[in-house]
C-alpha positions in Angstrom: 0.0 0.0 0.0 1.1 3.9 -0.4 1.2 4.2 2.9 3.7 1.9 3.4 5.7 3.9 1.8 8.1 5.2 4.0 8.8 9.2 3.7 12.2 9.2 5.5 14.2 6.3 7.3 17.0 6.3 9.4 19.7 3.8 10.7 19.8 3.0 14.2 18.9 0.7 17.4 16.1 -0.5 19.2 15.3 -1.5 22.7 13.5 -5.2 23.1 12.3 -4.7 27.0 11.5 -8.4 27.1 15.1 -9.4 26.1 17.0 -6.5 27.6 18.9 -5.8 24.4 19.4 -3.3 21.9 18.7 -4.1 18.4 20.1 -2.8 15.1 17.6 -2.0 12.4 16.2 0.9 10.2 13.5 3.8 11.7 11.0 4.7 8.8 8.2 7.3 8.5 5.4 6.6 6.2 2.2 8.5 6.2 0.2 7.2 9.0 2.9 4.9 11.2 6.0 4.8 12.6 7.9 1.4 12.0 11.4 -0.1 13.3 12.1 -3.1 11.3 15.2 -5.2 12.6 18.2 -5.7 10.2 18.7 -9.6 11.2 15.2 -11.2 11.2 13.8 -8.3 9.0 10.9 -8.2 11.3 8.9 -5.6 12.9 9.6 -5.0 16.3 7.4 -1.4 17.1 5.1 -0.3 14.8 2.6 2.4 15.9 0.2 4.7 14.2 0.5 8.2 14.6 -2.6 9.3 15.9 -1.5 7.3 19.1 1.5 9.3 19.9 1.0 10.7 22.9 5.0 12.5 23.7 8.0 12.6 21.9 11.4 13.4 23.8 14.8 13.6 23.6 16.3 11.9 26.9 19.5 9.6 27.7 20.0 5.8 28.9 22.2 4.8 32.0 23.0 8.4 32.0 25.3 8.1 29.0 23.8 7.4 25.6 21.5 9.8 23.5 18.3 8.5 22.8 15.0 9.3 21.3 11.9 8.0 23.3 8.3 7.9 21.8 5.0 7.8 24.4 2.5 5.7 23.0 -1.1 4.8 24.4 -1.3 2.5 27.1 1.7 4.2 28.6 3.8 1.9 26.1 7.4 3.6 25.6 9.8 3.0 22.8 13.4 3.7 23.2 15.4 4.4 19.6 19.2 4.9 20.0 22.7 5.1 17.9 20.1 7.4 15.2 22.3 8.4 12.2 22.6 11.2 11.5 21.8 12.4 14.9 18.5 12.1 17.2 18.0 16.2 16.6 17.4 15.6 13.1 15.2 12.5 13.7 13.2 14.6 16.4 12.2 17.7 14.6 11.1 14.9 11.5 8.9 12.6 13.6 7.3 15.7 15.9 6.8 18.1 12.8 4.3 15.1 11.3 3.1 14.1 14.4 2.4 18.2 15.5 0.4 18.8 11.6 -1.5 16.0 12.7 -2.8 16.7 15.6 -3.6 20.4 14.1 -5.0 19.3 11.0 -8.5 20.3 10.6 -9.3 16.9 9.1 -8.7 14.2 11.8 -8.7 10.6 11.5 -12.0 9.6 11.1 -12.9 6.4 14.0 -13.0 3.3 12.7 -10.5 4.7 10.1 -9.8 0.8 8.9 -13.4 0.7 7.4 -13.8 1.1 3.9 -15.7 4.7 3.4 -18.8 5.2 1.3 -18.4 6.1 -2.1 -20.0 9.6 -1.1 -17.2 10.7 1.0 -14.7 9.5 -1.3 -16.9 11.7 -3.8 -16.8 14.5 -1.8 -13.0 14.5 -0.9 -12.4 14.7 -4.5 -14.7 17.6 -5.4 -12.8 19.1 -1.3 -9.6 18.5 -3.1 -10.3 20.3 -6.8 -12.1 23.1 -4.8 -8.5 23.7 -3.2 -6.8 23.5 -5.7 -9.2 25.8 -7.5 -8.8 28.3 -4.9 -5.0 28.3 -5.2 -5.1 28.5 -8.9 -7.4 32.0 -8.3 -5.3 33.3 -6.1 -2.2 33.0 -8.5 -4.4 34.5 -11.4 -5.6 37.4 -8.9 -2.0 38.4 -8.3 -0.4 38.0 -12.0 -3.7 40.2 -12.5 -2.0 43.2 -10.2 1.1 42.6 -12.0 -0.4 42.8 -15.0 -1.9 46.3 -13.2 1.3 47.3 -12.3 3.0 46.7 -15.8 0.1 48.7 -16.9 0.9 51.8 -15.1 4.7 51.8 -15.8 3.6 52.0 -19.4 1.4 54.9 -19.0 4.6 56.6 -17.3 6.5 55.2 -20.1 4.4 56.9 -22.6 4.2 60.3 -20.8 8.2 60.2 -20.3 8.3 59.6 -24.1 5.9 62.6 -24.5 7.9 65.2 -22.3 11.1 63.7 -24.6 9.0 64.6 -27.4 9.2 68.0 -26.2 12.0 68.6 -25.0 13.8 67.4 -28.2 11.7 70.0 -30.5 13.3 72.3 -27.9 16.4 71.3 -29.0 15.9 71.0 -32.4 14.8 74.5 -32.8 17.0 76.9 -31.8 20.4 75.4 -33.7 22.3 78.7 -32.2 22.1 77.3 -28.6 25.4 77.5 -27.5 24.9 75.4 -24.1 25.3 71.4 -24.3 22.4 71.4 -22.0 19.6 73.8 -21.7 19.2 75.2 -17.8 15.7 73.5 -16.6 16.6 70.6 -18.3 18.6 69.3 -14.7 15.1 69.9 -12.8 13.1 67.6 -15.4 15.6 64.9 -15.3 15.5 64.8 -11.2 12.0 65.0 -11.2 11.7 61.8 -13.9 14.3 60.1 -11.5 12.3 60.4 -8.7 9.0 59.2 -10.1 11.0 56.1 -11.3 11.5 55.3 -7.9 8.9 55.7 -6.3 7.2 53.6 -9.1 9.7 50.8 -8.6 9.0 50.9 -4.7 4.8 50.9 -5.6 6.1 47.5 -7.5 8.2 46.4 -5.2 5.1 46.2 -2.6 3.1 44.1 -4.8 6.0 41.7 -5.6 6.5 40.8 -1.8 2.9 39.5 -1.3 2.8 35.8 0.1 0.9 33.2 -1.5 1.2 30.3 0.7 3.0 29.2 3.7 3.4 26.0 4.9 5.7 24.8 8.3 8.6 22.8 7.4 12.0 21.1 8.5 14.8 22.7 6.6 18.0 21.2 5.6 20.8 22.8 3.2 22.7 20.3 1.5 22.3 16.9 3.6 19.9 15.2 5.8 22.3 16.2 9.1 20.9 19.7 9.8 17.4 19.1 9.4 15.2 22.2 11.5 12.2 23.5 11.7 11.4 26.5 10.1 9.1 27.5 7.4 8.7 27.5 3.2 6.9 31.1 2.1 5.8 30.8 -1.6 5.9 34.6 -2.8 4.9 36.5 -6.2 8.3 36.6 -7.5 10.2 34.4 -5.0 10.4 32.1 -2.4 11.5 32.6 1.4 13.0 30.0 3.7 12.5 31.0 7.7 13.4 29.5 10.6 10.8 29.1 13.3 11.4 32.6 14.6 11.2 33.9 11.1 14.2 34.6 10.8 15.9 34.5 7.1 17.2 31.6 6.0 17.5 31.8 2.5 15.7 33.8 -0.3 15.2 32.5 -3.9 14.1 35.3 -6.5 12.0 33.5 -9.3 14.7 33.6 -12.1 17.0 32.2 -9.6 15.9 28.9 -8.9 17.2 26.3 -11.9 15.1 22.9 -10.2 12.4 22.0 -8.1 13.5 18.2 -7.3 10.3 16.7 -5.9 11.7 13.2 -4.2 8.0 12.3 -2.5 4.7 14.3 -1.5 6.3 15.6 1.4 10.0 16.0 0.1 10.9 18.4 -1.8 14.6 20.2 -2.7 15.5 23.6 -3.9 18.4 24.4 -5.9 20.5 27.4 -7.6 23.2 26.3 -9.9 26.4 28.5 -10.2 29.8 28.0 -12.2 32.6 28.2 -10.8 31.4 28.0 -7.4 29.2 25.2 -5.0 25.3 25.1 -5.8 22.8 26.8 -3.2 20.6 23.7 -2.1 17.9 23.3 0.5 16.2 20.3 1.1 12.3 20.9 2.9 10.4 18.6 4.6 6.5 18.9 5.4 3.1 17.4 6.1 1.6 20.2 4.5 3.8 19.5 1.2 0.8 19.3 -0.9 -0.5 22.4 -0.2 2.8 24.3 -1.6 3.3 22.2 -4.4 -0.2 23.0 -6.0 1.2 26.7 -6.3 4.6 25.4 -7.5 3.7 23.6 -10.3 1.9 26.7 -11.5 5.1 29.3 -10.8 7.6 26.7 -11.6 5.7 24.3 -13.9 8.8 23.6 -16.4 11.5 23.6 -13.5 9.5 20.9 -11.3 10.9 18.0 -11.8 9.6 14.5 -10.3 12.6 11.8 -9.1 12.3 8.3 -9.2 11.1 7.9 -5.6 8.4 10.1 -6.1 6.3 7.2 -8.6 6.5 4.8 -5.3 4.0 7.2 -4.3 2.2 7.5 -7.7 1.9 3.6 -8.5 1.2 1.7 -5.3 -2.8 1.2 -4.7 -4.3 3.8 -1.9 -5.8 2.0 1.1 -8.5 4.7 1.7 -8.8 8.2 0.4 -10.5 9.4 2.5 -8.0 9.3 5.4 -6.4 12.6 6.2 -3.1 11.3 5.3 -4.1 10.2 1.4 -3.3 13.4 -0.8 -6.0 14.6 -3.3 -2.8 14.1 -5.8 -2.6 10.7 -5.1 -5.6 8.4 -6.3 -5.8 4.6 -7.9 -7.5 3.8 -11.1 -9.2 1.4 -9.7 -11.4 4.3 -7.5 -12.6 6.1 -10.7 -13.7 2.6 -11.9 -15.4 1.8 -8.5 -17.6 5.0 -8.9 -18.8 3.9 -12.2 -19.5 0.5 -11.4 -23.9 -0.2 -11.0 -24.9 -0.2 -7.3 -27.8 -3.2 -8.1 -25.9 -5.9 -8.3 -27.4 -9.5 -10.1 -26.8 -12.5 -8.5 -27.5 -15.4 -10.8 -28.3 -18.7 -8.8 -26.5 -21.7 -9.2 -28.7 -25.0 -11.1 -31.7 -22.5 -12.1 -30.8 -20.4 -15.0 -34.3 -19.1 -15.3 -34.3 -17.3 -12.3 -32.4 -13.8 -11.2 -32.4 -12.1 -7.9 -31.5 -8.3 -7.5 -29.6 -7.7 -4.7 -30.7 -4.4 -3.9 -27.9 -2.3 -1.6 -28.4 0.6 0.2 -28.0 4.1 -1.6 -23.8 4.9 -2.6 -24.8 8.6 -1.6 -26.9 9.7 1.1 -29.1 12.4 1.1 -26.8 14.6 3.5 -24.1 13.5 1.4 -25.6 14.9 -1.7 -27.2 17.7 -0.7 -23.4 18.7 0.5 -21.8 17.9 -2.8 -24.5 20.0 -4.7 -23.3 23.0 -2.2 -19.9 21.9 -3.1 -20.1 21.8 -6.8 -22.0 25.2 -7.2 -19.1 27.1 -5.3 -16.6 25.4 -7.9 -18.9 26.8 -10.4 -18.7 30.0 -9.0 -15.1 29.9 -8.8 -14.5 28.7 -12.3 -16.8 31.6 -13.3 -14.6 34.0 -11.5 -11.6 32.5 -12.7 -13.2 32.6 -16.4 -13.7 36.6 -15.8 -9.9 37.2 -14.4 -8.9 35.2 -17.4 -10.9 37.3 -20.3 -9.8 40.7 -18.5 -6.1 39.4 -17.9 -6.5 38.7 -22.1 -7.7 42.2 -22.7 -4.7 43.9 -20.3 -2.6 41.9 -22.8 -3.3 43.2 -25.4 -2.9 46.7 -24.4 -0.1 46.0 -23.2 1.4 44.7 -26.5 0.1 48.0 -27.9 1.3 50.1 -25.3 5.0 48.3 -26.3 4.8 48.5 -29.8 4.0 52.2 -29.2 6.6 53.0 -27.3 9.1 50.9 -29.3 7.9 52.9 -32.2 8.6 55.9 -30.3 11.3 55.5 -28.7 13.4 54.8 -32.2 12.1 57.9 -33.3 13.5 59.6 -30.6 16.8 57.8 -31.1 17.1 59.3 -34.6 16.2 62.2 -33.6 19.2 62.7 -30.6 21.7 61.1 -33.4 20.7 63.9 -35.3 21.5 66.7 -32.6 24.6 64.6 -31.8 
């Protein structure tokens, strides 16, 4: 299953209680669990969901050795030592998943082992496109005030080239000037040079908005300094933090050369440089998902998906509906379930003649349906809005390829025009 997948794993030791004895194996994460699997029989020896997590610390056994200790329910407690590369990094991995968890507005549902009704399945789907939907808006609503923005410099542009205008038909006139520059010319240049800025900073503004933010344990380079801290997703860049929100890193958009996504919750960052070591960081997060929706649409032809990452695409999902399961993530075999007939016919065994209809109970309840109708007419109303931005961003376009030609057009003039004087 895909969530048997493991997201990260670590070398290290646990400790059998029963035998007194510490055991060499390999830690893994996957989506919902928390396994130790021994390297001589291969077997399990802890394996623990984690919804039943109760405390993760950082203590030490006999006084001397570094370990990691997990609380469980039932006031079970595992001891993992010897954790390569350290217990730090192994810490802030296992209690960043275990924290999103516990804040997620979607918990585990009891009785989370059942299979769920295909209504809820539908309705995590339409959940998940109405998310993404959202995202996709709010990307179109802010390339809309750039497009704004890029609007207004061209007005200035054009009313620069119009004083220019002037100002050379100044020159041109009087040939018995005998100045290189005429006297008030100084004031219009400082005035022009000051509007330029303070239309840069007006840009500047819009450019620093933030997207999305998710939490997330930050690495550069390697797994051995894994932290928490924090990935902000921004018009024109992206932001690494530290949990104080301190800066970590800053990539501007033309800056980053790869998006490296390893699994759904794995991600790296890198800047490649000539001459000199790439910039790197590696992020780790439960809310992965979330960023990457906006990512592909910034960064669609620098994402780039590894090898690890179709362990998560190919392997059957248990259930869907589990908090864990990412809308990204679904079998075929779920499409085909939906469209299979709910009124199943048995045919009975030595009388051919004879058919009984098994009738079932209803796939979608009325609750369940009623909710999906709400559901489905806010995506309409979405894709409507998203329609609109869409038609007026394609009308700013084209008066904004005007507005260029135009000032192209001009601006050659004007070049001919200052040879001439020259």
């Amino acid at each position: 299953m895909s969530r048997d997948v493991p997201i990260h794993s670590w070398l290290g030791s646990y400790y059998i209680n029963s035998e007194k004895r510490w055991d060499n194996g390999i830690l893994s994460l996957t989506r919902t669990t928390v396994r130790f699997v021994s390297d001589q029989t291969k077997e399990s020896l802890a394996s623990f969901r984690l919804s039943r997590i109760m405390e993760i610390k950082m203590e030490s056994s006999s006084f001397i050795f570094s370990t990691l200790t997990v609380l469980e329910e039932g006031n079970v407690k595992h001891w993992f030592g010897s954790l390569k590369p350290n217990r730090v990094v192994v810490f802030n991995v296992l209690e960043h998943f275990w924290r999103e968890r516990l804040l997620s507005p979607t918990q585990e549902v009891q009785g989370a082992e059942a299979q769920p009704s295909k209504g809820r399945e539908l309705i995590s789907l339409v959940m998940d496109s109405q998310k993404r939907l959202e995202d996709t808006g709010r990307v179109l609503h802010l390339q809309g005030e750039q497009f704004d923005n890029m609007m207004q410099g061209l007005d200035k542009i054009d009313s620069d080239l119009g004083v220019a205008d002037k100002l050379l038909s100044e020159l041109e006139s009087p040939p018995w000037w005998p100045f290189g520059k005429l006297p008030w010319r100084a004031q219009q240049e400082a005035k022009a040079e000051h509007a330029a800025r303070a239309a840069a900073g007006g840009s500047g503004s819009a450019r620093q908005k933030v997207v999305t933010s998710i939490p997330a344990v930050v690495s550069k380079g390697g797994d051995s300094d894994l932290k928490p801290g924090c990935l902000l997703v921004m018009v024109s860049s992206l932001e690494l933090r530290e949990t104080n929100y301190g800066l970590l890193h800053r990539f501007e958009r033309d800056e980053v050369d790869d998006i490296r996504v390893h699994n759904p919750y794995e991600i790296s960052i890198r800047q490649r440089f000539i001459g000199k070591p790439d910039i790197c960081y590696r992020l780790l997060s439960a809310k992965m998902p979330e960023a990457m929706a906006v990512l592909e649409l910034q960064y669609k032809k620098k994402v780039e998906f590894t090898g690890e990452y179709s362990a998560f695409r190919t392997t059957p999902v248990a259930s869907p509906c589990d908090p864990d399961t990412q809308g990204s993530i679904w079998s075929d075999d779920l499409m085909r379930q939906c469209q299979e007939t709910e009124v199943p016919m048995e045919v009975m065994t030595g009388e051919m003649a004879q058919m009984q209809v098994q009738v079932l109970q209803p796939a979608v309840t009325q609750a369940e349906a009623k909710e999906l109708r709400q559901m489905l007419l806010q995506l309409k109303n979405l894709a409507l809005e998203a329609e609109t931005e869409l038609e007026r961003q394609d009308e700013a376009l084209d008066v904004l390829v005007n507005s260029t030609d135009r000032a192209t057009l001009h601006i050659d003039k004007h070049t001919c025009r200052m040879k001439r004087l020259l």
